[in-house]
N, C-alpha and C positions, 0 to 999 in steps of 0.2 A: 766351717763346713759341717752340716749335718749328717747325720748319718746313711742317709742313702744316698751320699755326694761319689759312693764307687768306694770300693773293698782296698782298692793300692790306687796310689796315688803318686805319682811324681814331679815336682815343681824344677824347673830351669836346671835340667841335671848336665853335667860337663863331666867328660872322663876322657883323661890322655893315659896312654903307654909311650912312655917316653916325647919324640916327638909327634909322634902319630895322636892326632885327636879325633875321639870313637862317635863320642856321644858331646852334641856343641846346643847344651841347651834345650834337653827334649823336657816337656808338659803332657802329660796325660791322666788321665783319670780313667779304671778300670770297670766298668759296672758290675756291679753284683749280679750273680747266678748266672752271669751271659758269658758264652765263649769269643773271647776277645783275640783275632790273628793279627802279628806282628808280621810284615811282608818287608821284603828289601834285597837286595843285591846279597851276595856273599862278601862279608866283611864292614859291614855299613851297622855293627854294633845290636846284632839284635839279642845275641846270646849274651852280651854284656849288661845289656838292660835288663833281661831277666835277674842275673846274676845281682844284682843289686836291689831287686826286690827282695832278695831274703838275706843281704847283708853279706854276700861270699865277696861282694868290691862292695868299697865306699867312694862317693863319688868325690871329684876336684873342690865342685861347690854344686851347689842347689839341697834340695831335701828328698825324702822318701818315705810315704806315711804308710801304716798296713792299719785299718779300722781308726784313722784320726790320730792315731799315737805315730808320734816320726820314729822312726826305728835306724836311720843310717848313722846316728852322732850316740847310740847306743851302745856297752860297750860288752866284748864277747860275751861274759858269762851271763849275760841277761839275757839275749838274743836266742838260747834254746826250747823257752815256750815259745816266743814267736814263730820261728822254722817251722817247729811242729803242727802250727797250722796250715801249713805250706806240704804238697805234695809236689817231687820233682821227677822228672822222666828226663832223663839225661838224655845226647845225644846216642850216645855208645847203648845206654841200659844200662850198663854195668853193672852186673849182675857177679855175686863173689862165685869163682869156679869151683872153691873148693865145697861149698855150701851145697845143700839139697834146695829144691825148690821151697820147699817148705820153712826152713831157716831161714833164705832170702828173703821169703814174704816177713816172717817173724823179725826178723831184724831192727826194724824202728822200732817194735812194742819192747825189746830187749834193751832197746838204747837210751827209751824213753822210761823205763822201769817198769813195764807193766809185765803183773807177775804173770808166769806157762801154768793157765787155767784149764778148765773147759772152756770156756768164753772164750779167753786167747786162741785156743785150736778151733774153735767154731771161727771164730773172727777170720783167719787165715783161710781156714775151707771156704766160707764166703765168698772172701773176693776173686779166691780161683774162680770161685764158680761164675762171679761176673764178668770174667773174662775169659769164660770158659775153657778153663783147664785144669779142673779140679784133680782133675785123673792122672795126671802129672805131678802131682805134689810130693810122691817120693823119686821124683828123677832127678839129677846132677845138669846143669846149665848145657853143657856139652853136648847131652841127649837131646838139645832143643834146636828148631829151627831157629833163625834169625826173628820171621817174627812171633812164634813164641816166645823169643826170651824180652822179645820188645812185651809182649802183653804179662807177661811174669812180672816184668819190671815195673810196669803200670799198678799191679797187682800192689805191690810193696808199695806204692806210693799212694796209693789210698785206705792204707789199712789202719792209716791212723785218724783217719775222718776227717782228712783236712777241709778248710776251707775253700782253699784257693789250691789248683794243677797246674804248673809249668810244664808247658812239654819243649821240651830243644828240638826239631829237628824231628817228630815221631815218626816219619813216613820214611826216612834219609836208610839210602838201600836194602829197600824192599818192594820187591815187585807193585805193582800197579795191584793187582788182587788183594796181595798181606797188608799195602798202606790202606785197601780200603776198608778193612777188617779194623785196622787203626780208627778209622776216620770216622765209625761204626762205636766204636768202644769211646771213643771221646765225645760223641751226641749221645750214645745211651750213658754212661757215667752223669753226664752235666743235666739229662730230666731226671733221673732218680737220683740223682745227692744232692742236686740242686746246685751243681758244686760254682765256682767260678773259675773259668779255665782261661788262660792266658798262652797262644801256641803260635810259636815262632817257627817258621816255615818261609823255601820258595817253591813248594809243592801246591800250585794254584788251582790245580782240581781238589787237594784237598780244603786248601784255604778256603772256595767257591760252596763247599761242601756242608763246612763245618761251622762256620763264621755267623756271627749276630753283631758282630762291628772288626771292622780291619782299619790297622793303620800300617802306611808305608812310609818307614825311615828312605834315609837318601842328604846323605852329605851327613853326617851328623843331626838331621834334625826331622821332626815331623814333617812328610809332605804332603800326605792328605789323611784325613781320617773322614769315617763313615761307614756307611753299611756296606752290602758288596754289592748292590743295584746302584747305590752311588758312585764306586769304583767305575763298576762298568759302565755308568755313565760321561766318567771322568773324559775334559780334553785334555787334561796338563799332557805334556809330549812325553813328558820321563814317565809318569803312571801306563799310559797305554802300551810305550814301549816298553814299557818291565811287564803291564799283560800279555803284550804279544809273543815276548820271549826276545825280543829283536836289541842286539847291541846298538849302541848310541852312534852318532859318525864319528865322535874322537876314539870312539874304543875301534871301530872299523880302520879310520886312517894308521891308526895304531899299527896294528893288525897288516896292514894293506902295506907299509912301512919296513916293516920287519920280515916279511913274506920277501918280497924286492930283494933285500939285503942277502936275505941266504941263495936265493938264489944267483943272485951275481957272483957266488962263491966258486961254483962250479967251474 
């Protein structure tokens, strides 16, 4: 595969927790510079598949390549240049309490060994400031909104110029306004760094939003990929009903099942 065959890359990947099987054989390839949405259900493995792009799970069987080099049969200690060119945004943020805003940001370049320069402190004021919040850099996490501490956390996650952004979940409770300040920083980050983003979400205004190709898992496996005019083209029954927001009929009879039962309690 040559080099602009896509930045990650995953071949026939399988991943169980016990007997639960997450991921049954997903295939993708990520394109460079473009922001790629992973769409699915809650629990249909999407924060899993991120997770194994930077080697935190290794999968059952299949492969996992970053820039043509397979990295998941690689072993810990070699695996920390790779990461490093990975930015991640966790669900949480997770953001250290006890830290200043400014340590938070610092923190990879400390992890990474990069010496507390001028440049190191300019570097840090930067990305506040591309996140605008430069002016918050001597406050305490505590002191932040929720989605402050989500864009703080962004902050830290590109402060080492990665290549590639994971975001888990970036919009997951926060108002409609603050996700779309999110949704805002994830299109402005991806034209100026050129970055390639990778963002797992079932927040579909912002998926609609932000997206140059979506793919929806469902069952363990790819169910459709494409752009989002293709999406929303789509008739498969399960794609439209996960656009429309609509449960399926066995999840209703389910539902419709158990409703009956309590009430015959009475």
């Amino acid at each position: 595969m040559g080099h602009s065959a896509g930045v990650v890359r995953v071949e026939n990947l399988h991943k169980s927790f016990g007997r639960l099987r997450v991921l049954q054989g997903i295939t993708l390839t990520v394109p460079r510079g473009k922001t790629t949405v992973v769409l699915g259900p809650s629990g249909c493995g999407k924060s899993v598949l991120l997770k194994h792009l930077v080697v935190l799970l290794r999968p059952d069987k299949g492969r996992v390549y970053f820039e043509d080099q397979r990295v998941d049969t690689m072993p810990e200690h070699l695996l920390g240049p790779v990461r490093r060119r990975f930015g991640f945004l966790f669900q949480q943020g997770a953001l250290f309490d006890s830290m200043s805003v400014r340590d938070n940001v610092r923190f990879p370049m400390k992890e990474a060994g990069v010496p507390q320069d001028d440049w190191s402190a300019e570097r840090v004021r930067h990305v506040l400031r591309m996140v605008g919040l430069e002016e918050a850099i001597e406050k305490m996490p505590a002191e932040l909104s929720g989605g402050q501490q989500k864009r703080v956390a962004l902050a830290r996650a590109i402060v080492l110029e990665p290549q590639v952004i994971l975001y888990d979940e970036p919009t997951t409770g926060l108002d409609p306004i603050r996700s779309d300040i999110i949704n805002e920083l994830i299109l402005k980050l991806s034209r100026q760094l050129e970055i390639t983003s990778i963002v797992v979400t079932h927040d579909l205004a912002s998926a609609f939003k932000i997206a140059d190709r979506m793919v929806m898992l469902h069952e363990g496996h790819v169910l459709l990929e494409g752009t989002p005019e293709e999406f929303r083209r789509s008739d498969d029954a399960v794609v439209r009903r996960f656009l429309r927001g609509e449960a399926s009929d066995e999840d209703l009879a389910a539902i419709r099942a158990t409703v009956g039962k309590v009430r015959s309690k009475k």
